[in-house]
ROKOLNU-572222 format. One line per field, with one value per residue: residue in three letters; y, x, z of N, C-alpha, C, O in turn. Coordinates in steps of 0.02 Angstrom, whole numbers, plus 50000, padded with zeros to 5 digits. Each point is the difference from the previous one (the first is absolute). Layout:
type <- Ala, ...
npy <- Y, ...
npx <- X, ...
npz <- Z, ...
capy <- Y, ...
capx <- X, ...
capz <- Z, ...
cpy <- Y, ...
cpx <- X, ...
cpz <- Z, ...
opy <- Y, ...
opx <- X, ...
opz <- Z, ...
***
This chain:
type <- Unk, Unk, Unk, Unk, Unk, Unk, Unk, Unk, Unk, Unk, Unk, Unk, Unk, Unk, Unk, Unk, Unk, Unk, Unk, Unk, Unk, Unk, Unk, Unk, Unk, Unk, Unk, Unk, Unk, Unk, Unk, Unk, Unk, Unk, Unk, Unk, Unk, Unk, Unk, Unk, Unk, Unk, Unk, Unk, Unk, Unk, Unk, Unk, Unk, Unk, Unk, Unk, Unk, Unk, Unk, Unk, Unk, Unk, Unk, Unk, Unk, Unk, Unk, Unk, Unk, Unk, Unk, Unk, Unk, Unk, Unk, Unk, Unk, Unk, Unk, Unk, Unk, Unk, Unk, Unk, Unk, Unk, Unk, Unk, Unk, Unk, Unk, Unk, Unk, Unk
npy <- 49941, 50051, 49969, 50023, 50103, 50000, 49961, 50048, 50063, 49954, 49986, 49991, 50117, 49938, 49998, 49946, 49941, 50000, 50031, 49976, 49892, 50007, 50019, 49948, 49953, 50022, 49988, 50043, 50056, 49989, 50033, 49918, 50050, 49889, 50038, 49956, 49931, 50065, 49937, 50079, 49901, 50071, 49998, 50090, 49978, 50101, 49979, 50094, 49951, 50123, 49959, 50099, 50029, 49989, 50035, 49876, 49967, 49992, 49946, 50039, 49897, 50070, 49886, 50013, 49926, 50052, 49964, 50041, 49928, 50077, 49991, 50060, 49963, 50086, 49993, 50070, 49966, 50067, 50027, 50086, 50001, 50044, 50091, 50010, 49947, 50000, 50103, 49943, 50062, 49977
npx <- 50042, 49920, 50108, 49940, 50017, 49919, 50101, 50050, 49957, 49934, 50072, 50012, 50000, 49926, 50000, 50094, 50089, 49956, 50028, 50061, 50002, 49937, 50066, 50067, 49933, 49973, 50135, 49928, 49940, 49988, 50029, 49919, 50050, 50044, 49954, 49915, 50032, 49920, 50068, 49879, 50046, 49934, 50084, 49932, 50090, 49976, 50136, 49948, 50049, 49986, 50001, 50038, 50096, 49962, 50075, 50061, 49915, 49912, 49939, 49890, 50013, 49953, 50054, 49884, 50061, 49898, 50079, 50109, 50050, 49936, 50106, 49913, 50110, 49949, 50084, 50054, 50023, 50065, 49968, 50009, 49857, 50075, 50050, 50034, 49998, 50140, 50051, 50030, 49927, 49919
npz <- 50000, 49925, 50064, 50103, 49918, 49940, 50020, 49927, 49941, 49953, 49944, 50111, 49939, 50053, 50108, 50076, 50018, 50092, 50094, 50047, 50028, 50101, 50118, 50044, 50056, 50117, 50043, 49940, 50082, 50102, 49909, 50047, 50061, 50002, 50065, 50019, 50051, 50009, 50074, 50015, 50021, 50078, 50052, 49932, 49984, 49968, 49959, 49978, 49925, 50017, 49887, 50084, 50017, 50118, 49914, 50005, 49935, 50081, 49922, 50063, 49953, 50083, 49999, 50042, 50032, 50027, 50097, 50041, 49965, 49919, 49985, 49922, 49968, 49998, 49923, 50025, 49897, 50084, 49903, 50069, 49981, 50017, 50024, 49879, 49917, 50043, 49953, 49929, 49938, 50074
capy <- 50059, 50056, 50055, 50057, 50029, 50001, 49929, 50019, 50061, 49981, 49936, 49957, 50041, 50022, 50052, 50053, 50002, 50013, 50085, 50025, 49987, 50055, 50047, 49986, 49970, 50024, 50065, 49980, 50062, 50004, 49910, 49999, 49945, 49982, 50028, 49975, 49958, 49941, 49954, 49970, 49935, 49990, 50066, 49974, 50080, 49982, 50070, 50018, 50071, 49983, 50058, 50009, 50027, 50061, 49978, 50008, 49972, 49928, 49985, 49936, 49957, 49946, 49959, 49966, 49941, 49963, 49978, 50074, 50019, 50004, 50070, 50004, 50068, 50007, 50054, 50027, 50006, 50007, 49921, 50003, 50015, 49897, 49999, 50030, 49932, 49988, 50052, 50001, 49984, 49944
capx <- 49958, 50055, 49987, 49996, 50000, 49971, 50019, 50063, 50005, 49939, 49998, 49941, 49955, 49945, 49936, 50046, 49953, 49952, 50005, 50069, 49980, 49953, 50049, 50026, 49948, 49937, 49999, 50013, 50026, 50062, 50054, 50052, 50066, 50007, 50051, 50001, 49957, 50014, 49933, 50027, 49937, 49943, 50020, 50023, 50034, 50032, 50005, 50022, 50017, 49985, 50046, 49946, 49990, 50088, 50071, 49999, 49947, 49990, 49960, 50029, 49939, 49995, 49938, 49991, 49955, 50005, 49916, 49954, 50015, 50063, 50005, 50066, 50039, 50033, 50037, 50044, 50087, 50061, 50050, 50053, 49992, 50022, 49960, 49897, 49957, 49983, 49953, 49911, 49919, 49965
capz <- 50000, 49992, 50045, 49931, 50070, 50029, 50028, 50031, 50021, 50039, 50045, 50001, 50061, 49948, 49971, 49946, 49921, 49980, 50001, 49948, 49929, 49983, 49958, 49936, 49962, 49980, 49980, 49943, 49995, 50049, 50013, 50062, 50004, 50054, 50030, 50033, 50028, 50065, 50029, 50081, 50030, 49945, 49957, 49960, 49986, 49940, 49983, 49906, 49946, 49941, 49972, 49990, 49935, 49994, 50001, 50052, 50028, 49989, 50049, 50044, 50045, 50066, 49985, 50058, 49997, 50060, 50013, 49998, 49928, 49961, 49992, 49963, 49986, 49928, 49987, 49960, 50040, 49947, 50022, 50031, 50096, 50021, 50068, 49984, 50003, 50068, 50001, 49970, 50048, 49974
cpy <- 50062, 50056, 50079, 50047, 49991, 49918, 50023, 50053, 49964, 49932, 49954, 50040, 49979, 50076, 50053, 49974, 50011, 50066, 49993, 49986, 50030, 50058, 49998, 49980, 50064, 50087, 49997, 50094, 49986, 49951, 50010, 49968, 49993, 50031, 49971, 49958, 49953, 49989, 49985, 50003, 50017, 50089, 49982, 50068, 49992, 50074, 49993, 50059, 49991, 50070, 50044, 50045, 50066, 49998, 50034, 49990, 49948, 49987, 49944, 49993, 49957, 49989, 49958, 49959, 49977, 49989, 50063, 50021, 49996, 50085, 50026, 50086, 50023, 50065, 50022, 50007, 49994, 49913, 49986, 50013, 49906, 49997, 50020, 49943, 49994, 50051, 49982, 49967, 49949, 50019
cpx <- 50044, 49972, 49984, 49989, 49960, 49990, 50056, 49968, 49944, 50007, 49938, 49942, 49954, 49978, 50047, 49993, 49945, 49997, 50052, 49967, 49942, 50013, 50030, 49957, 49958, 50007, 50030, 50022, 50064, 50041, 50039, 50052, 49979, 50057, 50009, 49933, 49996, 49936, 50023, 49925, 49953, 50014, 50069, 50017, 50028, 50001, 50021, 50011, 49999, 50026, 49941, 49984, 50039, 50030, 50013, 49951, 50004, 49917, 50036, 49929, 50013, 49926, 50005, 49939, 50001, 49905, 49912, 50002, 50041, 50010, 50072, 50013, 50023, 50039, 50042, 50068, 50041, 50047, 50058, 50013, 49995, 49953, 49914, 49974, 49980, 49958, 49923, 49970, 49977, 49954
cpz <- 50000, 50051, 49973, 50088, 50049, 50031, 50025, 50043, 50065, 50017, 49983, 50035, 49933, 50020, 49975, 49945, 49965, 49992, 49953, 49926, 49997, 49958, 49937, 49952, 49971, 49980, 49925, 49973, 50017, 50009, 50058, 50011, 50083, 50048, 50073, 50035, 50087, 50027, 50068, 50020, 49941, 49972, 49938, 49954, 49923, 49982, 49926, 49993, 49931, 49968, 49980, 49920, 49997, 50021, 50093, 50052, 50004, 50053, 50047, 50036, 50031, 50018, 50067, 50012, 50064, 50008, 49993, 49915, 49968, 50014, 49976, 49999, 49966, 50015, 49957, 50047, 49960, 49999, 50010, 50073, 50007, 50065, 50000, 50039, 50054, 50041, 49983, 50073, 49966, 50015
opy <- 50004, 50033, 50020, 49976, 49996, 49987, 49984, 49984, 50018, 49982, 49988, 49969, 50024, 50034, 50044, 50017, 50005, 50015, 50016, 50045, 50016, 50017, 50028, 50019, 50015, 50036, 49973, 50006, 49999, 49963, 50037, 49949, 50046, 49986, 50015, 50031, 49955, 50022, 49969, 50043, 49977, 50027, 49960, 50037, 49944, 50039, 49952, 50047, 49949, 50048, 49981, 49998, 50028, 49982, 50053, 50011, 49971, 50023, 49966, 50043, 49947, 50040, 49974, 50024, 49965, 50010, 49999, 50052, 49967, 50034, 49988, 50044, 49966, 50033, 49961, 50017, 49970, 49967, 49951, 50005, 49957, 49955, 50003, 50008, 49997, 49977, 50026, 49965, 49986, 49969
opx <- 50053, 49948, 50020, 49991, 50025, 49940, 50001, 50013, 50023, 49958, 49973, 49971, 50020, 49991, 49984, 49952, 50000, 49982, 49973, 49987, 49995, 49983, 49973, 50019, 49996, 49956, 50055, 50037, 50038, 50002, 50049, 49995, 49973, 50054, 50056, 49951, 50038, 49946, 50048, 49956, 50008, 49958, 50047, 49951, 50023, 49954, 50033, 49980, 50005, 50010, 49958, 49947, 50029, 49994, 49982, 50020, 50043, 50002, 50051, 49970, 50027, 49953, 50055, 49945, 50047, 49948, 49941, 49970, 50050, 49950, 50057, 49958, 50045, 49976, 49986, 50010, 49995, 50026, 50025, 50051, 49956, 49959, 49960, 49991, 49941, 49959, 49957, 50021, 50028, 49948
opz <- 50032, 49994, 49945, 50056, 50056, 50003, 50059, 50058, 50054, 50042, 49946, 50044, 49947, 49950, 49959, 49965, 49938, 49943, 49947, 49961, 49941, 49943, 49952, 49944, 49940, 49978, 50002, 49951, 49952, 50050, 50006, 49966, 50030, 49973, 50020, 49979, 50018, 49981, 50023, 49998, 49943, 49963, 50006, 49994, 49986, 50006, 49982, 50034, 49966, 50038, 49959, 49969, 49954, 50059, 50026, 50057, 49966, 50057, 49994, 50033, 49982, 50007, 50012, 49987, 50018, 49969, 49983, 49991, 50012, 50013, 50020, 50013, 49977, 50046, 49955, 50058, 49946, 50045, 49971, 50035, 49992, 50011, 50046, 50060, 50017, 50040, 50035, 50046, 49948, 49990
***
């Protein structure tokens, strides 16, 4: 079977997977790249970016899956703040 990011990047969490490939799946405006992902007990977190269209921009969505919901974030950031991502609200 050919591993693909989202088996490396997620392990064995179905409902992360499940949020990640939603994403990726269903925004067809905004091609996201995976940027990071994790899973602790029944909470489940997944961050992207994406090139937003001006030079030096980049979006970034953080996406959360726990028992109370899904709830997601969206922003604009320069892609070179390495530290944006960890800054965002959920």
């Amino acid at each position: 079977m050919e591993k693909t990011i989202l088996t490396d990047a997620l392990g064995s969490c179905a409902s992360l997977k499940g949020l990640v490939a939603a994403i990726l799946r269903t925004d067809t405006y905004i091609r996201w790249e995976l940027v990071s992902a994790s899973c602790e007990g029944e909470r489940c977190r997944a961050e992207f970016v994406s090139p937003s269209g001006e030079p030096g921009l980049e979006f970034c969505l953080t996406a959360e899956n726990s028992p109370s919901g899904l709830r997601s974030h969206i922003s604009i950031r320069c892609p070179d703040d390495v530290d944006a991502l960890n800054k965002l609200s959920v």
